[in-house]
C-alpha positions as CSV (number, residue, x, y, z in Angstrom):
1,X,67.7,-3.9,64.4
2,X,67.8,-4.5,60.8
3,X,71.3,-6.3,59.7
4,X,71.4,-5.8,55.5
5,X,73.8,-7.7,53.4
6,X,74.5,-5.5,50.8
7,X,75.2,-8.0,47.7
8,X,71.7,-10.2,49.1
9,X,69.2,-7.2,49.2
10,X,71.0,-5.9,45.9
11,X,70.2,-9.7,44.5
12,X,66.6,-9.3,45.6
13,X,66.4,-5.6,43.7
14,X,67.6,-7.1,40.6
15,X,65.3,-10.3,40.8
16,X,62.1,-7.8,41.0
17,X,63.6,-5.7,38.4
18,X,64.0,-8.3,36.1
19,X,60.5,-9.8,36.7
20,X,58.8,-6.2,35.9
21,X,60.7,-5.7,33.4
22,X,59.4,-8.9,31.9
23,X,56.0,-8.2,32.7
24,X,56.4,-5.0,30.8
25,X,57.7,-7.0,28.2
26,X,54.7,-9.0,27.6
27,X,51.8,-6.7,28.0
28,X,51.8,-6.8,24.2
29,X,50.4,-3.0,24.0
30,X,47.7,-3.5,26.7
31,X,48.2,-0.5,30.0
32,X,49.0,-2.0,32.9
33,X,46.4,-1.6,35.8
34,X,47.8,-1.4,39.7
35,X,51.3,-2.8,39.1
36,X,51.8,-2.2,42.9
37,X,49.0,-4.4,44.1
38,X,50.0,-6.9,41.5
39,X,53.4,-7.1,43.1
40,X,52.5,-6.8,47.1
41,X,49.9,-9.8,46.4
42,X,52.5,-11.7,43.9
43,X,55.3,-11.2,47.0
44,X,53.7,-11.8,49.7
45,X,52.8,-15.5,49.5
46,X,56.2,-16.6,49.0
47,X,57.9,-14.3,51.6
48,X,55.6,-15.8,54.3
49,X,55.9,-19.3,53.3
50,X,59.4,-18.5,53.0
51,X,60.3,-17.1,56.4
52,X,58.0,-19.9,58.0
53,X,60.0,-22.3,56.7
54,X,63.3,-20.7,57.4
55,X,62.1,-20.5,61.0
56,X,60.7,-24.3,61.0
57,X,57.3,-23.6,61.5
58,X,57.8,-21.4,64.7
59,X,55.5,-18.7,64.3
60,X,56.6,-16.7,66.9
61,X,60.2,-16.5,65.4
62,X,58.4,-15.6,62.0
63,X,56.6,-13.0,63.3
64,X,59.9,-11.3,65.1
65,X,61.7,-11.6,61.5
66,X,59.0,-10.2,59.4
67,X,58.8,-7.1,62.6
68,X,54.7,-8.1,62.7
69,X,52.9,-9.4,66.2
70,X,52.4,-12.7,66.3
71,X,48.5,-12.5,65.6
72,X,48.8,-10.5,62.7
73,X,51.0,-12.8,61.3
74,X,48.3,-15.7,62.0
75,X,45.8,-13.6,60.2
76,X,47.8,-13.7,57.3
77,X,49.0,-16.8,57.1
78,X,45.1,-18.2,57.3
79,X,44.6,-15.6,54.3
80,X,46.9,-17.1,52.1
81,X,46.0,-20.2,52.9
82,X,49.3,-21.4,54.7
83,X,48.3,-22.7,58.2
């Protein structure tokens, strides 16, 4: 069940457009290559890190928020280097 609060999902939208739009910003005339990897592996990071600590440490909890299986989860947390 996913319960969306309109003005905090809107504040999320406008936090990654402001951050591409700064990135844009500073290419300073070079072409960007694979903005959307770029992003997924800059976001990421801090939403695991970020959900694990909302959920104080409780993996199992973590995994139910982010809607992945518990094991999956563990796999990423060992990739980024956060267990």
């Amino acid at each position: 069940m996913t319960h969306e609060i309109k003005g905090e999902s809107e504040t999320l939208a406008k936090a990654v457009h402001q951050a591409l739009d700064d990135y844009f910003a500073h290419l300073d005339g070079h072409e960007p290559d694979n903005v959307y990897r770029l992003v997924m592996e800059e976001v990421k990071r801090p939403l695991l890190a970020s959900v694990l600590r909302h959920c104080d440490g409780n993996q199992s909890r973590a995994a139910q928020y982010l809607g992945l299986n518990r094991g999956t989860l563990r796999k990423k947390l060992r990739q980024y280097g956060l267990v």
